[in-house]
Backbone of each chain as nested JSON, in Angstrom:
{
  "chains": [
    {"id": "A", "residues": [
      {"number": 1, "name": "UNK", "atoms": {"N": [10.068, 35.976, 9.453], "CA": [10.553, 34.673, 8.954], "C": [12.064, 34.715, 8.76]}},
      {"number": 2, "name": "UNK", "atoms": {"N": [12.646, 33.706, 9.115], "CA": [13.863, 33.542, 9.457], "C": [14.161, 33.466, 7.354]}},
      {"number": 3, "name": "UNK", "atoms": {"N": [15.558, 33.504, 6.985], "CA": [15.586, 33.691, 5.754], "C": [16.444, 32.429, 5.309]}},
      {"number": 4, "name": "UNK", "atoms": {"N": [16.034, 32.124, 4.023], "CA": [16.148, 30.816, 4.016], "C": [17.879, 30.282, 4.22]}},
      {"number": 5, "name": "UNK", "atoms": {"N": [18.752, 30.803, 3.839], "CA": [19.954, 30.162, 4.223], "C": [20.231, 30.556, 5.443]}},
      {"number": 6, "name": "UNK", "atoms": {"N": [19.542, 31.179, 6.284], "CA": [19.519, 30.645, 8.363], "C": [18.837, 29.192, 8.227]}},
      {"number": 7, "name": "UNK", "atoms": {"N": [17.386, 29.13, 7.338], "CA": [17.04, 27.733, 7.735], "C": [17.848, 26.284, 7.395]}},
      {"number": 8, "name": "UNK", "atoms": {"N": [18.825, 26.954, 6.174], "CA": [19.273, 25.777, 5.943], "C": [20.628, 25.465, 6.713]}},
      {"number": 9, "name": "UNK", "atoms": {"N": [21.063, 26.427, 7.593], "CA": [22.386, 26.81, 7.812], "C": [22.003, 25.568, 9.488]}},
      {"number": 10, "name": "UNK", "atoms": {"N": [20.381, 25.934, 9.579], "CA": [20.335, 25.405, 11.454], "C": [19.991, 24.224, 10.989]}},
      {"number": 11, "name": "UNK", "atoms": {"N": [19.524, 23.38, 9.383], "CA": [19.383, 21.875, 8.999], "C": [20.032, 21.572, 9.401]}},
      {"number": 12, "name": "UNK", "atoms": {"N": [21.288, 22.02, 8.572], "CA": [22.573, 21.311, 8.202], "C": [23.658, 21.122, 9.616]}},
      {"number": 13, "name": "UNK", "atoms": {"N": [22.958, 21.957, 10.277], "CA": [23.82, 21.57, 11.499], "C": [23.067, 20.421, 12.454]}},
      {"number": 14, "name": "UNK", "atoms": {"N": [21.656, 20.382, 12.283], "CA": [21.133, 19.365, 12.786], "C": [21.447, 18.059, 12.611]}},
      {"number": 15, "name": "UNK", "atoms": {"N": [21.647, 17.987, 10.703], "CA": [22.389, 16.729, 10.207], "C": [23.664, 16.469, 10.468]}},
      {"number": 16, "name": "UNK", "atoms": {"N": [24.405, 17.142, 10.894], "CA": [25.781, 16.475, 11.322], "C": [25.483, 16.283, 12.915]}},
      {"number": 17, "name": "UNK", "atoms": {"N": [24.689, 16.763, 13.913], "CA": [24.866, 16.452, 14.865], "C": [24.135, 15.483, 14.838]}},
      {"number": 18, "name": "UNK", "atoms": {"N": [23.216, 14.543, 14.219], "CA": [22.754, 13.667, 14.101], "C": [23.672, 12.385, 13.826]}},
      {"number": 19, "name": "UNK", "atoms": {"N": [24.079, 12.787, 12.425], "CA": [25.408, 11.98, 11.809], "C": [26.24, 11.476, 12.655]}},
      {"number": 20, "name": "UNK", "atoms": {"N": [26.809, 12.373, 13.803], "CA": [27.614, 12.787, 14.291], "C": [27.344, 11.584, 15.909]}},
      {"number": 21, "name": "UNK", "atoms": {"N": [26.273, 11.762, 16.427], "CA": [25.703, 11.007, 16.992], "C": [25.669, 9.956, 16.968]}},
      {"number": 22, "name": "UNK", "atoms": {"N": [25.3, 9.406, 15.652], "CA": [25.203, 7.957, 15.457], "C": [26.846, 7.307, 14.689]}},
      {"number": 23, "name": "UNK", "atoms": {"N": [27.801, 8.243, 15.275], "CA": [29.543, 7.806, 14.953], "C": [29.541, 7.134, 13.608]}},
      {"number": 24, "name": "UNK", "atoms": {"N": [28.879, 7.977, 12.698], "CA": [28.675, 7.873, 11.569], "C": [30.008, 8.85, 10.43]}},
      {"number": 25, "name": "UNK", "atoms": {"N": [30.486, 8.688, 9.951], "CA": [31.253, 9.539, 8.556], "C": [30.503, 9.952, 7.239]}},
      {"number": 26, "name": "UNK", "atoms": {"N": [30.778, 11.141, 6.806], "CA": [30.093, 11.314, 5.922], "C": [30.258, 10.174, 4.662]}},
      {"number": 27, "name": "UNK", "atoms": {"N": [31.179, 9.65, 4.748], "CA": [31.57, 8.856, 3.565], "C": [30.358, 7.405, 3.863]}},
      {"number": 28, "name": "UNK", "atoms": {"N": [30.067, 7.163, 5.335], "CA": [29.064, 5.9, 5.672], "C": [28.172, 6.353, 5.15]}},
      {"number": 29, "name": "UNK", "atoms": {"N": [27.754, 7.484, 5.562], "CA": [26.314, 8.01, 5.343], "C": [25.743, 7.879, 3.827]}},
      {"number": 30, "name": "UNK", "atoms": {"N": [27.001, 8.227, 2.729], "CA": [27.117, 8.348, 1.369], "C": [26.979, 6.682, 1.014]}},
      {"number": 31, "name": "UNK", "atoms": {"N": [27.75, 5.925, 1.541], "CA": [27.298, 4.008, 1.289], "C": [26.217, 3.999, 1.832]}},
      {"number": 32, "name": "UNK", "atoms": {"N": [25.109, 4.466, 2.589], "CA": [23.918, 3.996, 3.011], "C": [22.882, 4.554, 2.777]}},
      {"number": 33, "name": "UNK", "atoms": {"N": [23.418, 6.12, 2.307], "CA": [22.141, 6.123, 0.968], "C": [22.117, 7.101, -0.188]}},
      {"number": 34, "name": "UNK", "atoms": {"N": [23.345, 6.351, -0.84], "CA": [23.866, 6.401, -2.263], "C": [23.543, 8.146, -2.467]}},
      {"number": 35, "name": "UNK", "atoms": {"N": [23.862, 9.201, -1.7], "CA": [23.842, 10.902, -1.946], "C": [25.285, 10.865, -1.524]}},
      {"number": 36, "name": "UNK", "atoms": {"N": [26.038, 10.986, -2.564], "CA": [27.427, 11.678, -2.63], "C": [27.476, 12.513, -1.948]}},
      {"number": 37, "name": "UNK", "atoms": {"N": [28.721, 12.042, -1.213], "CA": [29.342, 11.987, 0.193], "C": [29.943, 14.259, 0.339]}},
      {"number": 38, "name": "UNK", "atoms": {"N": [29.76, 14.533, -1.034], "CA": [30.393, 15.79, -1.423], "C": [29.038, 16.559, -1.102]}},
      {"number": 39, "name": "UNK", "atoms": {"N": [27.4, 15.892, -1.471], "CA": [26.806, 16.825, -1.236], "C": [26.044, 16.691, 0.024]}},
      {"number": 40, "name": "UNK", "atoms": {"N": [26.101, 15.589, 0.437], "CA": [26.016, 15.581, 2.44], "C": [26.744, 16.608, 3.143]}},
      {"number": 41, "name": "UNK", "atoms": {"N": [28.152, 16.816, 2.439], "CA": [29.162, 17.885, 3.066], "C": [27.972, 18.973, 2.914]}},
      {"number": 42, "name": "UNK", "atoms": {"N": [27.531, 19.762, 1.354], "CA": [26.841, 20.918, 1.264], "C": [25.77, 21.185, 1.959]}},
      {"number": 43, "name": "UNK", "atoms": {"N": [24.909, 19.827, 2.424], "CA": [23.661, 19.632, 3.049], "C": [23.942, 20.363, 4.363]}},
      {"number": 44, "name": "UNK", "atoms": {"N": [25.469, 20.066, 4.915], "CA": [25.561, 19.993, 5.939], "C": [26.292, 21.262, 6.291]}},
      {"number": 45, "name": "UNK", "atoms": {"N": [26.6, 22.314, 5.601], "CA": [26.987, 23.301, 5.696], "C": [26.088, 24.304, 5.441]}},
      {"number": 46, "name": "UNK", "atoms": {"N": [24.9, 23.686, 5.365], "CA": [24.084, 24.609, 5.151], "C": [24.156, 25.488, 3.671]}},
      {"number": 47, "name": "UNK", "atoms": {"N": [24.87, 24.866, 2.63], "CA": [25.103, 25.592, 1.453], "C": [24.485, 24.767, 0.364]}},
      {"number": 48, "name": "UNK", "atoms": {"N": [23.249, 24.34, 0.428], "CA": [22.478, 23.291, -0.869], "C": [21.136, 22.821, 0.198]}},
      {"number": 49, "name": "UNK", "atoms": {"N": [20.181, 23.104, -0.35], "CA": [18.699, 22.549, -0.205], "C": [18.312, 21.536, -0.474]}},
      {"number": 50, "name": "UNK", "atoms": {"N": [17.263, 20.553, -0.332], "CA": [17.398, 18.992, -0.939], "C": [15.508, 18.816, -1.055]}},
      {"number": 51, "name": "UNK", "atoms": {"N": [15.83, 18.101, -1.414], "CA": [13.761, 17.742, -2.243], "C": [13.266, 16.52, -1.3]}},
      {"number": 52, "name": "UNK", "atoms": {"N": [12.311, 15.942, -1.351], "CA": [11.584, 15.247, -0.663], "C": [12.602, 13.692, -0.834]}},
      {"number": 53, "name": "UNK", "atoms": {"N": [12.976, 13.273, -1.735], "CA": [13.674, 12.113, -1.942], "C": [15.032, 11.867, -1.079]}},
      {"number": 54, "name": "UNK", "atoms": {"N": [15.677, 13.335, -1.457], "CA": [16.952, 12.798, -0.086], "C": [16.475, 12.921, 1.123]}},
      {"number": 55, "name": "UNK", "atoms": {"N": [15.826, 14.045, 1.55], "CA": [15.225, 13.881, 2.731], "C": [14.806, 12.26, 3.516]}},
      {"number": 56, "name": "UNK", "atoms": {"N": [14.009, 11.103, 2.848], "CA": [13.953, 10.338, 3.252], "C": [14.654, 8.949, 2.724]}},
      {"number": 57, "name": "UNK", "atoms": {"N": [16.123, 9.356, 2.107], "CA": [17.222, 8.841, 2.099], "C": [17.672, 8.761, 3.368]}},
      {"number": 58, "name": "UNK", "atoms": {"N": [17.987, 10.078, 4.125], "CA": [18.228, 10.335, 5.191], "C": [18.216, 9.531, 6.117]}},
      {"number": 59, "name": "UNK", "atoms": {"N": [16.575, 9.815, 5.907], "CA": [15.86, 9.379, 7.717], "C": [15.902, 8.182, 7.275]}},
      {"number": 60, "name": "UNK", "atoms": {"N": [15.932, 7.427, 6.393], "CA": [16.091, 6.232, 6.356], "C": [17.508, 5.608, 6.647]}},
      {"number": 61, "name": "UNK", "atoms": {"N": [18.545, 6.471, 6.421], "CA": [20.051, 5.494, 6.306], "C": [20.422, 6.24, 8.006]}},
      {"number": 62, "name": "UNK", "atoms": {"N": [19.859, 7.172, 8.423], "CA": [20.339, 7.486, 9.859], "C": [19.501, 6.807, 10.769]}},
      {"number": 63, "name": "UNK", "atoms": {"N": [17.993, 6.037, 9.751], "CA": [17.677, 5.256, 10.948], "C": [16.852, 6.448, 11.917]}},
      {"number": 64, "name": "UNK", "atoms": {"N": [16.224, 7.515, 11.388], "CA": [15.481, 8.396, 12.188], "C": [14.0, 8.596, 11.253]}},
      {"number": 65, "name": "UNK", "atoms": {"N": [12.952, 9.146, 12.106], "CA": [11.776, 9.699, 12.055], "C": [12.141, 11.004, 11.592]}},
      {"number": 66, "name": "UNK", "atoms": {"N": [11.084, 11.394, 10.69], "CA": [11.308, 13.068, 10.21], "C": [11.308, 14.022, 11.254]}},
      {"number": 67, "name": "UNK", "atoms": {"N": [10.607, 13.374, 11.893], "CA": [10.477, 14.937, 13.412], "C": [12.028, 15.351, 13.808]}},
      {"number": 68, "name": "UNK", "atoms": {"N": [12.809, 14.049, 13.981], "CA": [14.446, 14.251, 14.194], "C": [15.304, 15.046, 13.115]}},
      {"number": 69, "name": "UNK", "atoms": {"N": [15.206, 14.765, 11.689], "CA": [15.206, 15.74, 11.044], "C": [15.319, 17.039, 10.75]}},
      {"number": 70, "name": "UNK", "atoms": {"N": [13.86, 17.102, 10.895], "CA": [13.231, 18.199, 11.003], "C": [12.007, 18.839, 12.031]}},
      {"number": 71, "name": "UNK", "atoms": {"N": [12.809, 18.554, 12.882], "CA": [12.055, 19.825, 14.218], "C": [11.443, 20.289, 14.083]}},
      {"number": 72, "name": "UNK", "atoms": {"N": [10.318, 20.517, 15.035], "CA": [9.464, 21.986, 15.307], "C": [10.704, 23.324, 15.013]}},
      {"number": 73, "name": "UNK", "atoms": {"N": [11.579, 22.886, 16.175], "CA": [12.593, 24.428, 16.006], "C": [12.618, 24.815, 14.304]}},
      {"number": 74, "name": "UNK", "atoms": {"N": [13.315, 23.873, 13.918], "CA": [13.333, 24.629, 12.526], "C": [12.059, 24.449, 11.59]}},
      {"number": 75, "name": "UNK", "atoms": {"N": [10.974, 23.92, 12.264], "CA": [9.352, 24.815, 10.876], "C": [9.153, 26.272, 11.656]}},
      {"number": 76, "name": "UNK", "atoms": {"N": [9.787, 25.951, 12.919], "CA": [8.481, 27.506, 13.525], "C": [10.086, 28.703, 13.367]}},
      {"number": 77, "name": "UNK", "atoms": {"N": [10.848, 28.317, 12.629], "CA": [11.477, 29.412, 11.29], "C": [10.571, 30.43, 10.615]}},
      {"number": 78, "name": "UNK", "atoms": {"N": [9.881, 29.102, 9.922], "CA": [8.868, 29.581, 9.202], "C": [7.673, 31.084, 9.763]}},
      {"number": 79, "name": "UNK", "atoms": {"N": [7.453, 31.777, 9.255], "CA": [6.281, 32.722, 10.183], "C": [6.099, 32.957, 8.831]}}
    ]},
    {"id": "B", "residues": [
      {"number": 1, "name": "UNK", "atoms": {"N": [13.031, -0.643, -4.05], "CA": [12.185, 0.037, -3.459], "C": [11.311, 1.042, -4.641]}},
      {"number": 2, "name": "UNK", "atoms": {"N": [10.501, 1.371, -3.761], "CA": [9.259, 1.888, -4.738], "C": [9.988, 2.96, -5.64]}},
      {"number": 3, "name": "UNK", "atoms": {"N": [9.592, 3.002, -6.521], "CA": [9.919, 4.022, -7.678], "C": [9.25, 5.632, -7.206]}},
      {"number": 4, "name": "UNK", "atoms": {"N": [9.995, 6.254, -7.884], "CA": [9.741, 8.177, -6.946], "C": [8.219, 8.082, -7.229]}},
      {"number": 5, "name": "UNK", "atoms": {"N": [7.371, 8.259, -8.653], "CA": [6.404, 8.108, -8.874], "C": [5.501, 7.758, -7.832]}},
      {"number": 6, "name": "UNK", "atoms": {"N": [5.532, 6.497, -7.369], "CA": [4.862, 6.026, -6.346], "C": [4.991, 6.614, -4.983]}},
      {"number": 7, "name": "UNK", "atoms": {"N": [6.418, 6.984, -4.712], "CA": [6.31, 7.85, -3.018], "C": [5.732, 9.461, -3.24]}},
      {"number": 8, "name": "UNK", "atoms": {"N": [5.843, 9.718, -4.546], "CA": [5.372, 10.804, -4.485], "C": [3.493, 10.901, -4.886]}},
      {"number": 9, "name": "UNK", "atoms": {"N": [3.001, 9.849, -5.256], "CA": [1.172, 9.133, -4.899], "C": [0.808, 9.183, -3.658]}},
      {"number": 10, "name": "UNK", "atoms": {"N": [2.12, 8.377, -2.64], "CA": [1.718, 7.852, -1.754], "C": [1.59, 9.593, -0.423]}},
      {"number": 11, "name": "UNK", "atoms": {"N": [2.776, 10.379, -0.984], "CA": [2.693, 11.65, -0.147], "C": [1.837, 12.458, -0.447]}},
      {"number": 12, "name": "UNK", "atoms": {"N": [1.412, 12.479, -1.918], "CA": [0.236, 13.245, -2.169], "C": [-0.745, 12.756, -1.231]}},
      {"number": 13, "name": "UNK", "atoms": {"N": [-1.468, 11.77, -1.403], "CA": [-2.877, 11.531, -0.594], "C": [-2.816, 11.735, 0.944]}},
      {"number": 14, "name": "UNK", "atoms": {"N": [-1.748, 11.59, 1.457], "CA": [-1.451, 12.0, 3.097], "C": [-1.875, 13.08, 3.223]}},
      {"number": 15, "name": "UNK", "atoms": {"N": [-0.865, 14.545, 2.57], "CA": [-1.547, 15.421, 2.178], "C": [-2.683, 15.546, 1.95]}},
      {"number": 16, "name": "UNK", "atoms": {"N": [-3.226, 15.399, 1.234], "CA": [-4.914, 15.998, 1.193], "C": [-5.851, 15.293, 2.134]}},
      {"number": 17, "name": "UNK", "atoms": {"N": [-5.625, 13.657, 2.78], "CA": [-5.858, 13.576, 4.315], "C": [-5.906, 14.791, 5.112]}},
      {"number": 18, "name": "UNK", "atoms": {"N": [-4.907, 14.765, 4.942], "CA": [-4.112, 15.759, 6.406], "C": [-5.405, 17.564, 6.265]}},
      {"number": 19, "name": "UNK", "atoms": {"N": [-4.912, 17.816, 5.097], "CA": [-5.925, 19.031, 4.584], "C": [-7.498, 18.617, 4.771]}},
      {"number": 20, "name": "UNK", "atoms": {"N": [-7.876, 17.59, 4.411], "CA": [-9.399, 17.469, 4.707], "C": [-9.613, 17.342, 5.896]}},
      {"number": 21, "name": "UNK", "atoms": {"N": [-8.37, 16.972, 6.823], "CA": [-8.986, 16.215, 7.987], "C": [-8.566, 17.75, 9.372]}},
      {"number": 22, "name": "UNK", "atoms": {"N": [-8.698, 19.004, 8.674], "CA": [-8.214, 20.242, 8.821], "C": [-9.702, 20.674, 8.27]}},
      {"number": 23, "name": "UNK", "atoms": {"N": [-10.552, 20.392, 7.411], "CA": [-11.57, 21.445, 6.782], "C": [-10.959, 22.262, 6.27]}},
      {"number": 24, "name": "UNK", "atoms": {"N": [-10.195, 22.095, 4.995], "CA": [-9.388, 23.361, 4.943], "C": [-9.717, 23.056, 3.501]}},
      {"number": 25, "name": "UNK", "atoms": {"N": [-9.229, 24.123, 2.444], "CA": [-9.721, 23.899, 1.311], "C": [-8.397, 24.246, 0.433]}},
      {"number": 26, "name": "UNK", "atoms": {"N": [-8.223, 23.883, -0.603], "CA": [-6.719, 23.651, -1.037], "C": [-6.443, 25.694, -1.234]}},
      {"number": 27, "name": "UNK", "atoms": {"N": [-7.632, 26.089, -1.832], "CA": [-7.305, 27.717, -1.521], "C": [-7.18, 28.607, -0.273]}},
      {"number": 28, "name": "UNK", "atoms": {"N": [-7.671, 27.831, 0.918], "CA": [-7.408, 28.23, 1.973], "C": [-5.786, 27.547, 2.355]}},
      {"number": 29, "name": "UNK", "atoms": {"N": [-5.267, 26.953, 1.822], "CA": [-4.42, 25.975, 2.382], "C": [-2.987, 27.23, 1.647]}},
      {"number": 30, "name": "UNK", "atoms": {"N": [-3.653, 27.651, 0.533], "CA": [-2.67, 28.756, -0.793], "C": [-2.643, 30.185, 0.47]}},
      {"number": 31, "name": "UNK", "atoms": {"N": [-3.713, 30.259, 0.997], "CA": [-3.366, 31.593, 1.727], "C": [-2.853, 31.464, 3.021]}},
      {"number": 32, "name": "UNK", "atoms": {"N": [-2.606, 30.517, 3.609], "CA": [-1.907, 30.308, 4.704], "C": [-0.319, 29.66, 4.605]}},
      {"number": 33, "name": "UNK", "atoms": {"N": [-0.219, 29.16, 3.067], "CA": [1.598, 29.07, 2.934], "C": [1.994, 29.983, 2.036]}},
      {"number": 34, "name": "UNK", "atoms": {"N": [1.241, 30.534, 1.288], "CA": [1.016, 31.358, 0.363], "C": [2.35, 29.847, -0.897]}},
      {"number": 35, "name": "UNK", "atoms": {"N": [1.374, 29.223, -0.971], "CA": [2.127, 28.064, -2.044], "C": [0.917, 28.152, -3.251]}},
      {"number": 36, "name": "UNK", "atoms": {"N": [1.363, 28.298, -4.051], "CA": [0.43, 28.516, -4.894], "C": [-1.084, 27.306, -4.907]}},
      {"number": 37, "name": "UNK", "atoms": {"N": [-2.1, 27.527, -5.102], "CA": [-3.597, 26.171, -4.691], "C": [-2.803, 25.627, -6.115]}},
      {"number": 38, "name": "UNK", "atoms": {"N": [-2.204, 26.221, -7.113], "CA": [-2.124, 25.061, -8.288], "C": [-1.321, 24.19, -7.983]}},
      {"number": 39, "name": "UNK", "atoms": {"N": [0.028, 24.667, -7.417], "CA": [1.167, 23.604, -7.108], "C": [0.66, 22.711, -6.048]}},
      {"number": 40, "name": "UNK", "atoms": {"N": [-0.15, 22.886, -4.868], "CA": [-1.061, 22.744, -3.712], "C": [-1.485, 20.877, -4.762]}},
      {"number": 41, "name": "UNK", "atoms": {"N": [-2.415, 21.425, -5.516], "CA": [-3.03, 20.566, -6.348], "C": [-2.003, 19.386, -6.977]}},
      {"number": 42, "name": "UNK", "atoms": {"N": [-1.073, 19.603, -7.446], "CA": [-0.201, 19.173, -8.307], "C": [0.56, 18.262, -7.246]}},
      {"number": 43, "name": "UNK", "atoms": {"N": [0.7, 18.79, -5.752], "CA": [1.689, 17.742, -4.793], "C": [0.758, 16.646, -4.602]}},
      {"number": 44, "name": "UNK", "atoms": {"N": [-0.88, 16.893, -4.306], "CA": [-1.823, 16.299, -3.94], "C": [-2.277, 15.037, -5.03]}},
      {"number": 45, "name": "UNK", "atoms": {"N": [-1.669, 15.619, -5.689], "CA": [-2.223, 14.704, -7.102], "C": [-0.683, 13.826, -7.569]}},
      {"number": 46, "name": "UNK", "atoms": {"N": [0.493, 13.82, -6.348], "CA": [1.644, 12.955, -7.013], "C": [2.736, 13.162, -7.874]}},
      {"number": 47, "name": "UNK", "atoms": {"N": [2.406, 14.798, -8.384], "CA": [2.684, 14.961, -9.843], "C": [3.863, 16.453, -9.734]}},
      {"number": 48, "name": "UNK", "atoms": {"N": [4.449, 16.429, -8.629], "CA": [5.639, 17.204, -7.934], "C": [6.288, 16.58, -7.105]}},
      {"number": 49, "name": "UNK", "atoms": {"N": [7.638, 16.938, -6.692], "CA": [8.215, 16.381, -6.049], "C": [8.546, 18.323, -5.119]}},
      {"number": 50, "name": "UNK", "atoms": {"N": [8.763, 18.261, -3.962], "CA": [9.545, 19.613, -3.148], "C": [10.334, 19.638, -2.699]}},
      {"number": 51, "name": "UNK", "atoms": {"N": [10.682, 20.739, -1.896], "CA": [11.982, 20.789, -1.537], "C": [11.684, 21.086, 0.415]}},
      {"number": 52, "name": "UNK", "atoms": {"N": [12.66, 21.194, 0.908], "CA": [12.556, 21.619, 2.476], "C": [11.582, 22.63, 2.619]}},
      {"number": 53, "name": "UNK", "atoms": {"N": [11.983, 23.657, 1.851], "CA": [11.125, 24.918, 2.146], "C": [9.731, 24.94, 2.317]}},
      {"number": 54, "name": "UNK", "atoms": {"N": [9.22, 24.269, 1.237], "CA": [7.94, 23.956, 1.138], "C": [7.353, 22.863, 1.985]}},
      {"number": 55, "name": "UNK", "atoms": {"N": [7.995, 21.923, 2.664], "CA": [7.798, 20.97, 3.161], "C": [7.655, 21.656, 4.945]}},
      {"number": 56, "name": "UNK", "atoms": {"N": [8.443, 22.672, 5.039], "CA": [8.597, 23.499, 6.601], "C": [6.781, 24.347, 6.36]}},
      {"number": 57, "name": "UNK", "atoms": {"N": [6.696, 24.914, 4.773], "CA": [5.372, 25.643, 5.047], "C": [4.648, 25.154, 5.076]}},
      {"number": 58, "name": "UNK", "atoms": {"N": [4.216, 23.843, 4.501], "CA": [3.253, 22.891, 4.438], "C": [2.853, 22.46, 6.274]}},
      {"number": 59, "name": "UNK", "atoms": {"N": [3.993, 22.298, 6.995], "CA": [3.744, 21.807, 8.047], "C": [3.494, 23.145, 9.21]}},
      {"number": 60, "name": "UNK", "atoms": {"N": [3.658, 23.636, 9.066], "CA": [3.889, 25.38, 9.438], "C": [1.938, 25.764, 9.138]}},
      {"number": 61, "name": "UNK", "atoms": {"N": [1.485, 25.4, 7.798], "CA": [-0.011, 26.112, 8.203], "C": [-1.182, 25.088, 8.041]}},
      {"number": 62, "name": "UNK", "atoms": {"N": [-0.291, 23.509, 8.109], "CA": [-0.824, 22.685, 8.564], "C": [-1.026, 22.189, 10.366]}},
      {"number": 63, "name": "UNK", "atoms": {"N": [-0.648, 22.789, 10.851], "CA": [-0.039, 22.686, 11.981], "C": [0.351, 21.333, 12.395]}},
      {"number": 64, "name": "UNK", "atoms": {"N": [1.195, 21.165, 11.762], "CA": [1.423, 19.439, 11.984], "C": [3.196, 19.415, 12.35]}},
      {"number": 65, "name": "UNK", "atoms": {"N": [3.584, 18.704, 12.752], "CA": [5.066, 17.938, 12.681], "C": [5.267, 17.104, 11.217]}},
      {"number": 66, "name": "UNK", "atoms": {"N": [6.236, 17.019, 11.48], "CA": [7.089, 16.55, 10.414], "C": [6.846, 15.152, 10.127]}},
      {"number": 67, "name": "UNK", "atoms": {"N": [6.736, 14.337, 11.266], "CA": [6.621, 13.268, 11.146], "C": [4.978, 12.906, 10.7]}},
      {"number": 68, "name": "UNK", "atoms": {"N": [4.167, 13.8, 10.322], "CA": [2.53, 13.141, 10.065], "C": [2.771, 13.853, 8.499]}},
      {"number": 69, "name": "UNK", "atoms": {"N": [3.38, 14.711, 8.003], "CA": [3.777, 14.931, 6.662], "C": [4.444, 13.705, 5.911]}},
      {"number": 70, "name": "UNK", "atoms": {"N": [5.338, 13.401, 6.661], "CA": [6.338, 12.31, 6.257], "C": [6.421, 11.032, 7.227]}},
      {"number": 71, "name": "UNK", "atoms": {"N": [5.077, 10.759, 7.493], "CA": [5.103, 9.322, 8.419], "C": [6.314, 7.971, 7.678]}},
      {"number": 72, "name": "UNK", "atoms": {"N": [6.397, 7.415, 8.694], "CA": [7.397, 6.181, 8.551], "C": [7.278, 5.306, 7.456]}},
      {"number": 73, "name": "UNK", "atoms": {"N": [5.89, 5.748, 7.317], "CA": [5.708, 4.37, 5.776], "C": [5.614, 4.93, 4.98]}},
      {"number": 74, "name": "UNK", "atoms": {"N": [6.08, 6.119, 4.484], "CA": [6.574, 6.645, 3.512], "C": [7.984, 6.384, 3.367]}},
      {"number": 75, "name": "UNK", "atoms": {"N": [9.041, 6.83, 4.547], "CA": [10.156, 6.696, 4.79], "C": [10.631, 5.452, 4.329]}},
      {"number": 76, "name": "UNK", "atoms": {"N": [10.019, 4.424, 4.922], "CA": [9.838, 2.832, 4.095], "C": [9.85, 2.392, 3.02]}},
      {"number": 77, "name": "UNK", "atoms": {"N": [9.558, 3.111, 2.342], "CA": [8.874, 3.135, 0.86], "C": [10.519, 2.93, 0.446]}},
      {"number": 78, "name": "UNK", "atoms": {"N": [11.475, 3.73, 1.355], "CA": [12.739, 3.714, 0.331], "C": [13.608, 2.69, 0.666]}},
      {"number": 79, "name": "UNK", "atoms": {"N": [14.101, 1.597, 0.056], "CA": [14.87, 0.322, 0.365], "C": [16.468, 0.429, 0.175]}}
    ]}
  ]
}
């Protein structure tokens, strides 16, 4: 099993290339669903974990499905 | 939009869907994420909220994607 700050390190890069994708700023992302724009940065550096609620802050203000999110690649981390 | 309380009702029962509709038994469900059957109980019942980690093992020895953990009308739930 991959250890947990690899898993959060390959999130957080998922979320900015997502972000990133949709020519989004972290500061938009922070107006669209009210998670300070400081800890999107941490989300996204892979340096802070997040609970079921931002998670579908997320997928809701990027306008994505959890699978986009969160990948197969990063559950089959998991072993 | 719905109050946490309620998305976290509405993710519990998916969950234990998802587990029944597996034959799986919430102690079989403890030895395949190794998540404790009490906390197991406690998501199922509304009455926790998690984090990524748990949400990757849940889907990991559920064998499910992300998106049937966290279908869209949950995602919805948040306004």
């Amino acid at each position: 099993m991959a250890d947990k700050s690899e898993i959060l390190i390959k999130f957080g890069q998922n979320l900015r290339n997502i972000r990133e994708s949709k020519k989004m700023t972290v500061q938009q992302l922070d107006a669209l669903t009210a998670i300070d724009h400081s800890e999107i940065s941490k989300l996204e550096n892979g340096k802070k974990s997040l609970e079921l609620m931002t998670i579908l802050k997320l997928c809701k203000g990027l306008q994505i499905k959890a699978d986009q999110l969160i990948p197969s690649t990063i559950i089959d981390m998991i072993d």
